[in-house]
N, C-alpha and C positions, 0 to 999 in steps of 0.2 A: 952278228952274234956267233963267239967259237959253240956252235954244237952241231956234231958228225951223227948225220941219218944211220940207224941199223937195220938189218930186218930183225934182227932182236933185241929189246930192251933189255933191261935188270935194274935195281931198287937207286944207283946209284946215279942211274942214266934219268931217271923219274925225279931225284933230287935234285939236279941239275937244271932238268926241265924247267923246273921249281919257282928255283933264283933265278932262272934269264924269263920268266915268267912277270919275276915282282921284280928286278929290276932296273932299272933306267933304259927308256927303250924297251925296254917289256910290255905287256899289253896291261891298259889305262884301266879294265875292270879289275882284271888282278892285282894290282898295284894299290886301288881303292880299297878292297876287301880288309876287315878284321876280324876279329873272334864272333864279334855279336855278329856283324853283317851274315857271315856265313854260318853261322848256329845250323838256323836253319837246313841247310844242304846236309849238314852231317845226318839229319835226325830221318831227313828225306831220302836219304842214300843207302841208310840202313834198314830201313825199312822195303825200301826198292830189293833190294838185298834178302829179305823175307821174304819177300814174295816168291823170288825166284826160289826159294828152297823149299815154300809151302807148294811150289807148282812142280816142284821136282824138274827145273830146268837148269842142266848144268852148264850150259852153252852163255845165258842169261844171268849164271851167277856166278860165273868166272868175271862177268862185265860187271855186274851190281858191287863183287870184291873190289876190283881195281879203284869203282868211284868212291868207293868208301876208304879206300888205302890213300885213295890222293886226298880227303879232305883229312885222313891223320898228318898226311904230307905237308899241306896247305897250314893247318896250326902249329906244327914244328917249327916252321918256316919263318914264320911270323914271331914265335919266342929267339929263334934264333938271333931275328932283325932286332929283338929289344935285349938281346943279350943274357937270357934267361936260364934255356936250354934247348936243346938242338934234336936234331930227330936221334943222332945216337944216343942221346941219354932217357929217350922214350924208349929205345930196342933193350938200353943196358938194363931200365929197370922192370921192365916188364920181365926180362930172363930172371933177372935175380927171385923175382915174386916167383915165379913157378919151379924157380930151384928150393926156394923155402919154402915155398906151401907143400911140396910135395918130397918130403923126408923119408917114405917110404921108395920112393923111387933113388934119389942122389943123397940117399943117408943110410941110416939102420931102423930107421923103425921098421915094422912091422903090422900088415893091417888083413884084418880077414874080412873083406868087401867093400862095396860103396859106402856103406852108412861109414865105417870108420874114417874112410879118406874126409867125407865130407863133416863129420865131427872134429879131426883133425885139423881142416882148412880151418873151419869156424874159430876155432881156440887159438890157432898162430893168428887171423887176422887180427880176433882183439886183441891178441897180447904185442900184436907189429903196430897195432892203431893206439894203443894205450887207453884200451875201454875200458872203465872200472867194473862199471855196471849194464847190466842187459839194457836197461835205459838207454845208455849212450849205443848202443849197437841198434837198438832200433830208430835213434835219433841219427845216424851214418848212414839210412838208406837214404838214396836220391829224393829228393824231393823232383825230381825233374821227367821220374819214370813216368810212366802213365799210371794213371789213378790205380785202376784194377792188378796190376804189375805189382806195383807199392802194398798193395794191402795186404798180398797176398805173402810176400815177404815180410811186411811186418808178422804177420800174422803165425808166420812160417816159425822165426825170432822168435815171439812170446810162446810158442807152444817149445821150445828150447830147456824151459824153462819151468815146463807143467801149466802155463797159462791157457791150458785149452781144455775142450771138453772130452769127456769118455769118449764119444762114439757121434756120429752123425745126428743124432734125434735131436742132443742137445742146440746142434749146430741151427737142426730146421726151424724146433721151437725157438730159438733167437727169431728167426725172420719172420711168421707168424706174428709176436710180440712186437717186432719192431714196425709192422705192417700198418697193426692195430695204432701206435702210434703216431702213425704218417698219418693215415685217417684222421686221427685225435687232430691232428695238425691241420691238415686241409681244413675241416670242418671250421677250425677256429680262427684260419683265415690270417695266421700271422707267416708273413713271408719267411722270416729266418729261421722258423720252427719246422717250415716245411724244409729249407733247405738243409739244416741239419740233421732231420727223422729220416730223410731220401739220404743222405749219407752215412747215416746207419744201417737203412734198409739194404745198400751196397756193400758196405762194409760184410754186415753178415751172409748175402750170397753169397758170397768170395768168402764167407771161412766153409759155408759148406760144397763149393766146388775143390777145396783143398782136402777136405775127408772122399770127396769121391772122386778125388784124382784128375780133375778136369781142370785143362789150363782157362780160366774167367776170360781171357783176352782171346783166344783163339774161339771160345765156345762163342762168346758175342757176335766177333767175326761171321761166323759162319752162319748165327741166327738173320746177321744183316743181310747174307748170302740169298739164303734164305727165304726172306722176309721180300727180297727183290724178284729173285724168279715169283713169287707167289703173287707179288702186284702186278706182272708183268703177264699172267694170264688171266688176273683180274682183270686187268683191262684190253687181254684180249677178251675176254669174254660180253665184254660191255659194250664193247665194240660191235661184237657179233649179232647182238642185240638191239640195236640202236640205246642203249642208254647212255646218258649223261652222268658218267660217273660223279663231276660240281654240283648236278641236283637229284640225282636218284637219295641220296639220304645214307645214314649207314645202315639201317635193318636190307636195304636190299642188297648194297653189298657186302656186306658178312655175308649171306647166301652165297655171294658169287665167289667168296672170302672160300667158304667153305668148299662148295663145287672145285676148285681149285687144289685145294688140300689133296682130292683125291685121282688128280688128273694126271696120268702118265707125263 
């Protein structure tokens, strides 16, 4: 294969890599791979990619970028092969979108803060997407985001529009309400009732994590965090004790639930 080792790369020498990659004589898993096969890696790379930046390591998220720059690599590569488009027509238009959404900077408008910029975006994308109606702008979010992510950007959209409440209270009273009806649901024992009252009852935390400015996906997160160190002296504690955390019951560990809460 023509390709000459550097001690430095650059974006073209990665392209390259690319195609003697998928190839003939390239290597047999790379050559197999397609869009669906590799979904996955994208969603796992980007997220690997979070981490490092919730952990504040830049060492870890210079590496998490690159695997995430080679799986945009990787699906260029592959339109290319079908004759589609190619990774420069991914660079050209991504430039283009941030010379137009942003008129203030490579135009004349004029904006006095973030909210304008971001009112600004919002109005060029529908008018670049050809959205009539707020409908269709909430029907253009991914379906593919994470549940809590989606809601909250829907949610973000209809309030665009005055489809929200005054202030916090209305938000809570929703979930209170929606509570009552999960209950109503349980009690009645029909499956689909639950599964739709529990996505309402979600639905409405996540509008009021959005009045209190709290990201739903990150606050989860950190409950799961959370929730692990507090089992994790839970069961040191049971340990300490000789109990059987599979048969102590949970009135005794809620106790040790509790002891735990207030352990250095």
């Amino acid at each position: 294969m023509d390709f000459q080792r550097k001690e430095t790369y650059d974006i073209d020498d990665l392209l390259q890599i690319m195609k003697l990659l998928r190839a003939p004589g390239g290597c047999p898993w790379d050559r197999e791979q397609t869009h669906k096969s590799i979904r996955n890696c994208l969603i796992e790379e980007t997220y690997e990619a979070v981490e490092a930046i919730d952990g504040d390591d830049p060492v870890l998220l210079q590496e998490e970028l690159g695997d995430v720059l080679l799986q945009v690599v990787f699906h260029a590569e592959l339109e290319e092969e079908a004759g589609r488009f190619a990774f420069a027509d991914v660079v050209d238009g991504i430039a283009k979108k941030m010379v137009q959404r942003h008129p203030h900077v490579f135009g004349t408008v004029v904006v006095n803060g973030t909210e304008d910029v971001l009112t600004n975006w919002d109005a060029i994308k529908k008018k670049t997407k050809d959205q009539k109606t707020q409908t269709e702008v909430l029907q253009s979010i991914s379906k593919a985001l994470p549940a809590l992510m989606r809601s909250q950007k829907v949610q973000q959209k209809a309030a665009k529009v005055g489809f929200d409440w005054p202030d916090v209270s209305g938000a809570l009273d929703k979930v209170a309400e929606e509570t009552t009806e999960l209950r109503e649901a349980i009690q009645d024992g029909a499956q689909e009732s639950c599964t739709e009252e529990l996505g309402d009852l979600l639905f409405s935390v996540v509008n009021v994590s959005r009045f209190i400015g709290v990201n739903p996906e990150q606050s989860l997160s950190e409950a799961c965090e959370k929730f692990i160190a507090r089992f994790a002296k839970v069961e040191q504690l049971a340990k300490e004790r000789g109990m059987d955390m599979a048969s102590a019951g949970i009135d005794a560990l809620d106790k040790l639930w509790n002891e735990a809460k207030i352990m250095k």
